[in-house]
C-alpha positions in Angstrom: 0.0 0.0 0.0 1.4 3.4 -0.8 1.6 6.1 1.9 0.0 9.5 0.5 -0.1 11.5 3.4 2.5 13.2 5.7 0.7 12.2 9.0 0.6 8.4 8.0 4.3 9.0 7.2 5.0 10.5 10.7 3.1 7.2 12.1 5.3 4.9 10.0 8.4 7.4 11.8 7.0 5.7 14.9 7.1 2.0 13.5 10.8 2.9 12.1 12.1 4.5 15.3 14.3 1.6 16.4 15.5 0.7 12.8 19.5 1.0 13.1 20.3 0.6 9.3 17.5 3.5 7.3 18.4 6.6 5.7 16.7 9.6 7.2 14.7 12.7 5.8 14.8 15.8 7.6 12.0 18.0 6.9 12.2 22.1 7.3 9.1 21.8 9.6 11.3 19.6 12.1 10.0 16.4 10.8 12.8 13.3 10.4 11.3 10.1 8.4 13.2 7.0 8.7 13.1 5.1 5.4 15.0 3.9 2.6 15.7 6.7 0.1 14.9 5.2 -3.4 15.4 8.1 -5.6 15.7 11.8 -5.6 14.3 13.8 -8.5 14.3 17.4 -9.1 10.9 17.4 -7.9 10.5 14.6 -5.0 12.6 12.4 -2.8 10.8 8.9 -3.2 11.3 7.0 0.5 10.3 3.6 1.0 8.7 2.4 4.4 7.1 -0.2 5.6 3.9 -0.2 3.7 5.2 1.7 0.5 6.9 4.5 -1.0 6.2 8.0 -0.2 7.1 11.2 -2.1 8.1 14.1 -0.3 8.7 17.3 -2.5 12.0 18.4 -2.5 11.0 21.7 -1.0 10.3 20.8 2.2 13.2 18.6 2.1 15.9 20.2 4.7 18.9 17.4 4.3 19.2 13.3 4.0 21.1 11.4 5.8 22.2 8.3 4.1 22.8 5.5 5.8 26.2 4.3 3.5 27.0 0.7 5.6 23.5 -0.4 5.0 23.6 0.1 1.4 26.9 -0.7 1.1 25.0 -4.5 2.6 23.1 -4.3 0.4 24.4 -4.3 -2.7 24.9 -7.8 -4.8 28.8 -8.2 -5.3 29.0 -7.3 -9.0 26.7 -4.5 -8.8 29.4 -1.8 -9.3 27.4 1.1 -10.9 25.5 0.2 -7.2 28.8 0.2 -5.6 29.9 4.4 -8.0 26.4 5.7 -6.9 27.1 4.9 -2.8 30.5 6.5 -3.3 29.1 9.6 -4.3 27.1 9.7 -1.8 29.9 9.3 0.1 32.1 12.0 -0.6 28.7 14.2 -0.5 28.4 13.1 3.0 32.5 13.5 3.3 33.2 9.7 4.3 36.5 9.2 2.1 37.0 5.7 3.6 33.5 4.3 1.9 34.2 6.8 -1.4 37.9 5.5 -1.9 37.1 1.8 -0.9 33.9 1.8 -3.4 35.4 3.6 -6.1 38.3 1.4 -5.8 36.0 -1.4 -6.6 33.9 0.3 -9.2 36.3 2.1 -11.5 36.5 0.7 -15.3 33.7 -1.8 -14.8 30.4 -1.7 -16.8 28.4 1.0 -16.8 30.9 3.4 -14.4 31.7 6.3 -15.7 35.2 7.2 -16.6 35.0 10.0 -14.1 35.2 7.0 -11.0 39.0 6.9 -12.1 39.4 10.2 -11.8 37.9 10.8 -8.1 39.5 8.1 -7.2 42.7 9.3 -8.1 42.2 12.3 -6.1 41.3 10.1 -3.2 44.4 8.1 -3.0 46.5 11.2 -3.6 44.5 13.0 0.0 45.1 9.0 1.6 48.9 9.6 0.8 48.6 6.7 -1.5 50.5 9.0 -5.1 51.3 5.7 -6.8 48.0 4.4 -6.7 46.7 7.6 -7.5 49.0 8.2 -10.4 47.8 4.8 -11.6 44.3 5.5 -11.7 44.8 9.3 -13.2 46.3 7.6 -15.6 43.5 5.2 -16.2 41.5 8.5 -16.7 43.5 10.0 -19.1 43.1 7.2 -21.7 39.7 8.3 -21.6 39.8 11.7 -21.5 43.2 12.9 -22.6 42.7 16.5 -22.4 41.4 17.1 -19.1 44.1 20.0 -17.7 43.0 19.2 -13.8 44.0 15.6 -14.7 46.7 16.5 -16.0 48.3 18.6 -13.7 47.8 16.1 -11.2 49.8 13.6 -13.0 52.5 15.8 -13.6 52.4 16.8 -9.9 52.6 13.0 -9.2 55.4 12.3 -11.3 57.4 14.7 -9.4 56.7 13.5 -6.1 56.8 9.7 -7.0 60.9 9.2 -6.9 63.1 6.7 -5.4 65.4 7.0 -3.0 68.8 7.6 -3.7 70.4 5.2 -4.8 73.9 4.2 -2.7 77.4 5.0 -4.0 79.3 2.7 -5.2 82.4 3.8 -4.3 83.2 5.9 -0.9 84.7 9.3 -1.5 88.2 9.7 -1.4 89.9 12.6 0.4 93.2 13.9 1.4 92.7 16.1 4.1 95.1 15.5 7.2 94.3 14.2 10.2 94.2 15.9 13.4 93.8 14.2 16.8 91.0 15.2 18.8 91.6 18.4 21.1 94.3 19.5 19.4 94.7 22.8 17.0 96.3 23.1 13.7 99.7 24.6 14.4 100.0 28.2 12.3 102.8 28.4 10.2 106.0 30.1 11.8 106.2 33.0 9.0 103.1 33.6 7.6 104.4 36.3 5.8 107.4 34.7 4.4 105.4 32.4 2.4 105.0 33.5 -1.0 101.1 33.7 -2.3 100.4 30.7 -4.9 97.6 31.3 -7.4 94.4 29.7 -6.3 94.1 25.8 -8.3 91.7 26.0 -11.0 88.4 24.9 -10.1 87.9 21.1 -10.9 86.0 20.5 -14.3 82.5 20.0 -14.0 81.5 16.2 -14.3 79.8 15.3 -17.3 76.2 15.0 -17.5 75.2 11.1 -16.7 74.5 8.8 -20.0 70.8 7.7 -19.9 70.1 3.8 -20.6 67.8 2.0 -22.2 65.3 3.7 -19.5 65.4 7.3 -21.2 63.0 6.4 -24.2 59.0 4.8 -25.0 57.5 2.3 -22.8 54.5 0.5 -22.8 52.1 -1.8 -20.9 52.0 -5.2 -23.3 48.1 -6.1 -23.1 48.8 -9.4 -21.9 50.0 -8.5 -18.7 48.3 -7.1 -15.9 47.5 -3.1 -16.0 50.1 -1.0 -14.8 51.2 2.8 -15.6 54.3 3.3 -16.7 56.0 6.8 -16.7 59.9 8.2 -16.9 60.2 10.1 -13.6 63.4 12.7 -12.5 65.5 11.7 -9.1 67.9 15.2 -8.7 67.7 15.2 -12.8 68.4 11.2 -13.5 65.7 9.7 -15.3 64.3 6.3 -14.3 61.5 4.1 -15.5 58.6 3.6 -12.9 56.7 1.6 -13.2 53.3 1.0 -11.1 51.2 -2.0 -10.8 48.2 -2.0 -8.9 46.9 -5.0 -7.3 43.7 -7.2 -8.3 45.1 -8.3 -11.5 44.2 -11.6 -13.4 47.8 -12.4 -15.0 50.7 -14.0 -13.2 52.8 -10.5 -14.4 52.8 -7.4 -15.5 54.5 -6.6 -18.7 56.6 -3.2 -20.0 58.2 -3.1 -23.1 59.9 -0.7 -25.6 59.7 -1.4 -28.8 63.2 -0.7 -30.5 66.1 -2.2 -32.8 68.7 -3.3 -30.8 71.6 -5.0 -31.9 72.9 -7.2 -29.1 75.5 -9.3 -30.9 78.9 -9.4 -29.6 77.6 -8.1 -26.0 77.5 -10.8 -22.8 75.0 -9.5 -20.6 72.1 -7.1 -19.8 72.3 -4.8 -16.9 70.2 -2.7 -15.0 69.1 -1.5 -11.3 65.7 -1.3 -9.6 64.0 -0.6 -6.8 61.5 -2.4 -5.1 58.8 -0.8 -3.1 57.2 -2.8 0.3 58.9 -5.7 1.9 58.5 -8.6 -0.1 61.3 -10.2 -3.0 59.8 -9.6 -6.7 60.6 -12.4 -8.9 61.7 -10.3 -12.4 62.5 -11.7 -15.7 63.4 -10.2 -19.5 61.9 -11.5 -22.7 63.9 -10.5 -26.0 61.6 -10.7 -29.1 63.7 -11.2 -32.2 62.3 -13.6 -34.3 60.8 -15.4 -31.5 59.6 -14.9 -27.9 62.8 -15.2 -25.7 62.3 -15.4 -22.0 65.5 -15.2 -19.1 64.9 -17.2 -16.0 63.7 -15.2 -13.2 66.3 -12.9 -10.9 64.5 -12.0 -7.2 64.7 -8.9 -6.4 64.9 -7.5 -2.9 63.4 -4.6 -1.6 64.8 -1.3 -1.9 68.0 -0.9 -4.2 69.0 -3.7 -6.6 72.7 -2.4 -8.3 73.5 -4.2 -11.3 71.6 -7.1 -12.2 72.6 -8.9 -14.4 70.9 -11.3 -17.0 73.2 -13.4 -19.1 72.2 -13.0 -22.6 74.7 -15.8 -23.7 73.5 -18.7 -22.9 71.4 -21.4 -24.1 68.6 -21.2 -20.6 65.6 -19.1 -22.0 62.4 -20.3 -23.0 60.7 -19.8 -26.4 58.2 -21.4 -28.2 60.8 -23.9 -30.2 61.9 -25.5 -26.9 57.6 -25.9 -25.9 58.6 -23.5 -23.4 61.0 -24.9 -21.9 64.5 -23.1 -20.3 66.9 -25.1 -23.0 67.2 -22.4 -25.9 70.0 -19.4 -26.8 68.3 -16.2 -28.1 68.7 -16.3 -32.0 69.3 -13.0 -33.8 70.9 -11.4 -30.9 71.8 -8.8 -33.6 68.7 -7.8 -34.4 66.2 -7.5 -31.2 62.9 -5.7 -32.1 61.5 -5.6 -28.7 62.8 -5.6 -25.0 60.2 -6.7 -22.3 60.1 -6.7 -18.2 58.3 -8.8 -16.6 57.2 -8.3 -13.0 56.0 -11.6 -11.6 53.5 -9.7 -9.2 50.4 -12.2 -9.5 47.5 -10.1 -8.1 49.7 -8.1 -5.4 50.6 -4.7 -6.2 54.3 -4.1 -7.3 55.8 -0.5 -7.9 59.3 -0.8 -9.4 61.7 1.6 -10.7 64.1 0.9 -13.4 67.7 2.3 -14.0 70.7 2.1 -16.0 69.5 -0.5 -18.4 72.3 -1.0 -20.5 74.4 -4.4 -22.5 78.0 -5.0 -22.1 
C-alpha cells in the first residue's frame, strides 16, 4: 500500500524509530522520516517504508542522511554502478573511507563512468597513496586525454613519486690530514714569508650522466596485468617507474619498448631497480627477435637492486621452439625488435623503478 499523506508518514516514523540501518529525511518543519531513500528527482525524494513509498517534494526537504553501511550491505557483489552511486554519496556526506574503498571497486567496470578513475585518483593522492593515485589518473587520461585538472595532477605526481637515492658505489676519497681530537692546527711560523700561490683551477664540471635504455617509449603489453608506466626525474636522472596495482588476473605485469637493438657481440644485460614494500619480486626479460625469448627469473629485494645482471649468452631461456622450456639461446641477438620486463607480481601490487639499463 502506498503512503499518500504526511501524517501516515510521521506514524510509520514511529514503527521505524528503532530501525539502526534507514536513511533519514529531515524536513524544514522539524519532521525526520526513517526510510529507505529510493530516488531523488528534481521534484521529490521517493522513500520507501514499511507499507510503500512515499514522495516528499523536494522543497520541504531540509537534508538526507544516508545510511552508507546499510547500502553498502546491500548491494549484490557485481553491482558496481551500485557500488559508484554509494561512493558519491559518500564524498557528498565527506566519508573518504566508503568513497575511496567503493570507487576502488567500481572504476572501469560496466556502466561506471570514466570520471570513477578520476575521483578516485584524487582520493588516493588526499590517503597519501601517489602511486595508486597516479595509476588511476592515468587510467583516466586514456579516456579523456585533455582534461588539464588531470593532467596537472599527473605531472604533480610524477614529481613526487621518486626513489630514494640510490647508494654510491664507491666511498669518496679525500686527502685532508688528520688531526687528533683536542688538538689545534699549528699556524705556520712566518706567515708572511710564504709567497702567495695562485688559487688551483676549479675542478672540471662532471659530465652530465649517459641515460640507458630507461630514457626512451615504454609500454604496458596487453597481456599482462594493468600498470602505468612513466619516466620520472631523481635530482635530474631519469628512471622508468613503473606502477602496478593489485587485483590483477595475470601472473605478471608486462613493460616493453619497442626498439632495434643490436645485441651481438655483448654478454650480458644490466640494470638496477627498486623495489617498493617488503617482499622479494621475482623479475624476468623477454627478448623478441624472431621469436619470444624469456631469461629465468632474478629476485629482487626490496629497496635498491645495483646491477643485475641477466646473461644474454647462454642457451637457458624459453621460447616457443623449446615448448617453453629453459633449454634455448636467443637467436638473432643482432637484431632484437623488442625488450620486455616482466614483474612476476600475481594479483599483489608491485611499484618498481628501473635504471641504468644498458648491454656489455
Amino acid at each position: 500500500m502506498f503512503i499518500r499523506s504526511f501524517s501516515q508518514a510521521f506514524l510509520v516514523l514511529c514503527l521505524f524509530a528503532s530501525s539502526s540501518s534507514a536513511d533519514i529525511v529531515y524536513m524544514v518543519d522539524g519532521l525526520a522520516i526513517r526510510g529507505e531513500v529510493r530516488e531523488v528527482t528534481p521534484d521529490k525524494v521517493y522513500l520507501l517504508l514499511e507499507d510503500g513509498v512515499i514522495g516528499i517534494p523536494v522543497a520541504r526537504v531540509k537534508r538526507i542522511d544516508y545510511d552508507l553501511e546499510a547500502r553498502r550491505g546491500r548491494l549484490a557483489a557485481d553491482d558496481f554502478k551500485g557500488r559508484y552511486d554509494i561512493a558519491q554519496l559518500a564524498i557528498q556526506k565527506g566519508s573518504s573511507r566508503i568513497a575511496l574503498e567503493e570507487l576502488t571497486a567500481a572504476a572501469g567496470k560496466q556502466d561506471v563512468p570514466a570520471g570513477a578513475w578520476k575521483q578516485l585518483a584524487f582520493l588516493m593522492r588526499d590517503a597519501g597513496d601517489n602511486k595508486g593515485a597516479l595509476a588511476a589518473v592515468s587510467q583516466y587520461l586514456k579516456t579523456v586525454p585533455d582534461d588539464a585538472e588531470a593532467l596537472e595532477l599527473k605531472q604533480l605526481l610524477l614529481k613526487e613519486i621518486t626513489p630514494p637515492q640510490k647508494p654510491d658505489k664507491t666511498a669518496p676519497v679525500t686527502n685532508e690530514p688528520s688531526v687528533a681530537p683536542g688538538t689545534v692546527d699549528p699556524a705556520p711560523a712566518d706567515t708572511a714569508s710564504v709567497p702567495s700561490q695562485p688559487a688551483p683551477a676549479a675542478a672540471p664540471a662532471a659530465p652530465p650522466k649517459q641515460e640507458g635504455l630507461e630514457d626512451g617509449t615504454w609500454q604496458v603489453e596487453g597481456w599482462g596485468n594493468s600498470a602505468t608506466v612513466q619516466i620520472t626525474l631523481s635530482e635530474g636522472n631519469k628512471i622508468l617507474a613503473i606502477i602496478s596495482p593489485a587485483g590483477g588476473t595475470q601472473d605478471k605485469t608486462a613493460v616493453g619498448t619497442a626498439r632495434r637493438l643490436d645485441l651481438s657481440g655483448k654478454k650480458r644485460l644490466l640494470f638496477s631497480a627498486h623495489v617498493d614494500g617488503k617482499s622479494p619480486l621475482p623479475v624476468g626479460l623477454a627478448f623478441i627477435t624472431s621469436d619470444y625469448y624469456e631469461s629465468r627469473l632474478v629476485s629482487l629485494k626490496p629497496g635498491w637492486n645495483t646491477d643485475v645482471s641477466i646473461d644474454i649468452t647462454g642457451s637457458d631461456f624459453k621460447c616457443r621452439d623449446t615448448n617453453w622450456a629453459f633449454k634455448s639461446d636467443i637467436k638473432r641477438l643482432n637484431r632484437v625488435d623488442k625488450l620486455v620486463f616482466l614483474l612476476y607480481n600475481y594479483r599483489n601490487s608491485a611499484n618498481v623503478f628501473l635504471d641504468d639499463i644498458r648491454a656489455e
